[in-house]
N, C-alpha and C positions, 0 to 999 in steps of 0.2 A: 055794625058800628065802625067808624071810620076812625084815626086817630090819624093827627097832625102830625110830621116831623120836619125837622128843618135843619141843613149842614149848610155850616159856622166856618169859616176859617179862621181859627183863633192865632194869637201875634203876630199878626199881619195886617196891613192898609191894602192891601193888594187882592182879589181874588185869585184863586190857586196858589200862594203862598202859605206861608204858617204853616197850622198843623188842623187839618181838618177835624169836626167833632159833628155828630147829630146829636139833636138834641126832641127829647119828646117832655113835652108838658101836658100830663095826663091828670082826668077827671077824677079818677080814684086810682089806692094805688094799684097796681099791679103783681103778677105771679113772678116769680126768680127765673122759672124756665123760658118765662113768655120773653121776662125782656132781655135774657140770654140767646134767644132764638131772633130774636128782631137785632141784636148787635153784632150778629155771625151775619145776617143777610146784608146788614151795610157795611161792613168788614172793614172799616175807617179803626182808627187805633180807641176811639173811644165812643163811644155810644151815652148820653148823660141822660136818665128820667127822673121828672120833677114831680110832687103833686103839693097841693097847698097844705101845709100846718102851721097852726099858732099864727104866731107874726111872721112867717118865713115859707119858706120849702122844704121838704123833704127832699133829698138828693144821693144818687148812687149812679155809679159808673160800672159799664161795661168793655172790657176790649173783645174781640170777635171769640176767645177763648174762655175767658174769667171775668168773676166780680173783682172791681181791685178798691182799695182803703182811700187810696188819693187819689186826684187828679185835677190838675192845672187847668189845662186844657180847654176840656171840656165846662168845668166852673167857669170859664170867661165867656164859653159859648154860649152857656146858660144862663148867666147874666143879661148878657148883649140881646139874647129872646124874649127875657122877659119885660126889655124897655122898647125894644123894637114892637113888640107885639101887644102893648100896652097892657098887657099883665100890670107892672109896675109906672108910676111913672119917674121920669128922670132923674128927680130929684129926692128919689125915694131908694134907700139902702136895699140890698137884696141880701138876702140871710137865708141859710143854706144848713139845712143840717143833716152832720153826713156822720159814716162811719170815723171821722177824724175831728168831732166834734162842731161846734158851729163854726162855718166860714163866713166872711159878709167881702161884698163887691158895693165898691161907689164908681158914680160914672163923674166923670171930669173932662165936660169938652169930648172927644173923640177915645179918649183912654180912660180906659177900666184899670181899676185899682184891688185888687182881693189881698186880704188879710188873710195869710196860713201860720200853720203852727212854725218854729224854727227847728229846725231837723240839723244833726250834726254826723260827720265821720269820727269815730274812730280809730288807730290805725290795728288794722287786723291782716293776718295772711291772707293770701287770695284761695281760693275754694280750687279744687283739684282743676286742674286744667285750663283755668281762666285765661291766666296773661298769653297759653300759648292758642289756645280758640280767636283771641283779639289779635295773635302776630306781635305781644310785645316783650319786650328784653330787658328793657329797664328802667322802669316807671320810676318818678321820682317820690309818690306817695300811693299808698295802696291803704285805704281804708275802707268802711263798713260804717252805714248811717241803718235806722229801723228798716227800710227798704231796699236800698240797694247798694254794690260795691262801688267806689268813689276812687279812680286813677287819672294822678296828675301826673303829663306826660310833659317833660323838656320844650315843645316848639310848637303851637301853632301846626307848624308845616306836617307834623308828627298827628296831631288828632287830625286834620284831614285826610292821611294817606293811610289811614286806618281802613284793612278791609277783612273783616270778620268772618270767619267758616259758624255761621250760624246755628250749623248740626250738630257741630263742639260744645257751641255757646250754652246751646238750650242744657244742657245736661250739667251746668253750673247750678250751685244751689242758694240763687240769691230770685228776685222778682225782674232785678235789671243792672246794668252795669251804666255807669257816668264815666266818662271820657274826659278828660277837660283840659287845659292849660289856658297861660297867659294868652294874651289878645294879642297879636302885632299888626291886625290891621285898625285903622285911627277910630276915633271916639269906639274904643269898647274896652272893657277891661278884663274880658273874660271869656272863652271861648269853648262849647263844650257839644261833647255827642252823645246820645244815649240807645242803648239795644237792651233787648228785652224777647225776645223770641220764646222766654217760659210761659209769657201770658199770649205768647200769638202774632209780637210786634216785632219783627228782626230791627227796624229801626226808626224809634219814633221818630216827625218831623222837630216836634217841639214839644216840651215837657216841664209843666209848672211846677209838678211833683219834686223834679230833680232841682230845681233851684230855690228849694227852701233848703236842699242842703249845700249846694255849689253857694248858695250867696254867704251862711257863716263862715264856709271856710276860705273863702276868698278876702269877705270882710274882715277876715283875723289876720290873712296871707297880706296883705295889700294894704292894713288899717283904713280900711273907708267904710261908711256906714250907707252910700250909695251908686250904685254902679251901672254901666248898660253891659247888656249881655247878649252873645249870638251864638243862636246853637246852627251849627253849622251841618245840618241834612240838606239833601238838596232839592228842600222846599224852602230851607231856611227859617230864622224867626228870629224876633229882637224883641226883649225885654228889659225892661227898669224895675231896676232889684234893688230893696231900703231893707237894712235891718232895724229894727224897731222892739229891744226887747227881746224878748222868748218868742218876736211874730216875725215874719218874713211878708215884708208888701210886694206885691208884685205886678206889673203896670203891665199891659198891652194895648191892640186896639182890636177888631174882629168885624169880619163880615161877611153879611148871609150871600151865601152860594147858589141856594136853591130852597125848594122848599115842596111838600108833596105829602101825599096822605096810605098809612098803612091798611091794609085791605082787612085786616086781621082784627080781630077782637082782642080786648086789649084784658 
């Protein structure tokens, strides 16, 4: 028996931008090992399998190493296949239910919309070795959200010339580290990178996960309740980020890259 998969480039208009994601919509569900063994062989930062429950889906992520609790990413990817492939149709909400409780995506025109939890930093010390694994000296904020460590660095120019010894990195004991600062190039309010090499990812292209917690703390930094956003890897990706409450909306657009079938029993 055959199974479909399909990579997404999620927050992206562009093919080979964003942040790439496969996505499998499977008949029943599946084994942990099985779909741990199919997300090491596409070795993309995220792997997303669906199966139908209730009114919704059932939904979990894989990166090439680990299960992980969230992910942006790949939920936009998974949206965007189930109206592309008429799973759903257009006009019809997609509900998701994951380790982080139920998510839902609407489509709007060319942009996907997903409702996440709101995620916050606290300010916490940085974990042994962190600022000097990242090359930094003097972050202007060093915090801790349920997931990952959250540093605001002085300039733009400062999170781009970030260049991380990753074999340092991994040996921090968080799931990933956000990078961020102010925007200074036009229409954006916010500019941010993220590494993670504990699950497998020295550095994601784009990460939805991370901006349910960049958007409250920016939203509180800047007082705006809506913002555009660039995470600055160099695949790039741009998102529209609303706080909304205890939710964090989160806008992109996506598109399929390819598409092709797993020889493997599922």
């Amino acid at each position: 028996m055959t199974q479909q998969i399909t990579q997404v480039d999620a927050f992206t208009a562009e093919v080979f931008g964003g942040n790439p994601a496969a996505v499998c919509v499977l008949p029943v569900p599946a084994d942990s090992a099985w779909m741990q063994k199919v997300a090491a062989e596409m070795n993309l930062s995220e792997t997303a399998f669906l199966y139908r429950q209730d009114d919704g889906y059932n939904l979990r992520w894989f990166t090439p190493a680990a299960e992980v609790d969230l992910c942006g990413h790949a939920t936009l990817a998974s949206a965007h296949v189930l109206w592309e492939a008429n799973h759903l149709q257009p006009d019809t909400q997609a509900r998701f239910y994951t380790k982080s409780g139920l998510l839902t995506a609407n489509k709007s025109g060319q942009l996907i919309e997903m409702d996440f939890p709101a995620l916050y930093a606290q300010e916490a010390a940085p974990s042994v070795g962190l600022l000097e694994a990242l090359g930094i000296a003097a972050p202007v904020f060093v915090g801790k959200s349920r997931f990952d460590f959250l540093i605001e660095l002085a300039s733009e120019a400062s999170v781009l010339a970030l260049a991380p010894d990753f074999t340092a990195l991994k040996k921090a004991d968080t799931r990933g580290v956000i990078v961020t600062s102010r925007a200074t190039r036009p229409n954006f309010d916010f500019v941010s990178r993220f590494f993670a090499p504990a699950v497998g990812i020295d550095e994601d292209p784009v990460t939805g996960s991370a901006h349910c917690v960049l958007t409250t703390y920016w939203g509180a930094k800047l007082g705006k309740h809506q913002m555009q956003a660039y995470q600055a890897s160099a695949r790039g990706g741009v998102l529209q980020v609303q706080l909304n409450g205890e939710r964090v909306l989160l806008g992109g657009q996506a598109v399929t890259v390819m598409r092709g079938e797993l020889l493997g029993s599922v």
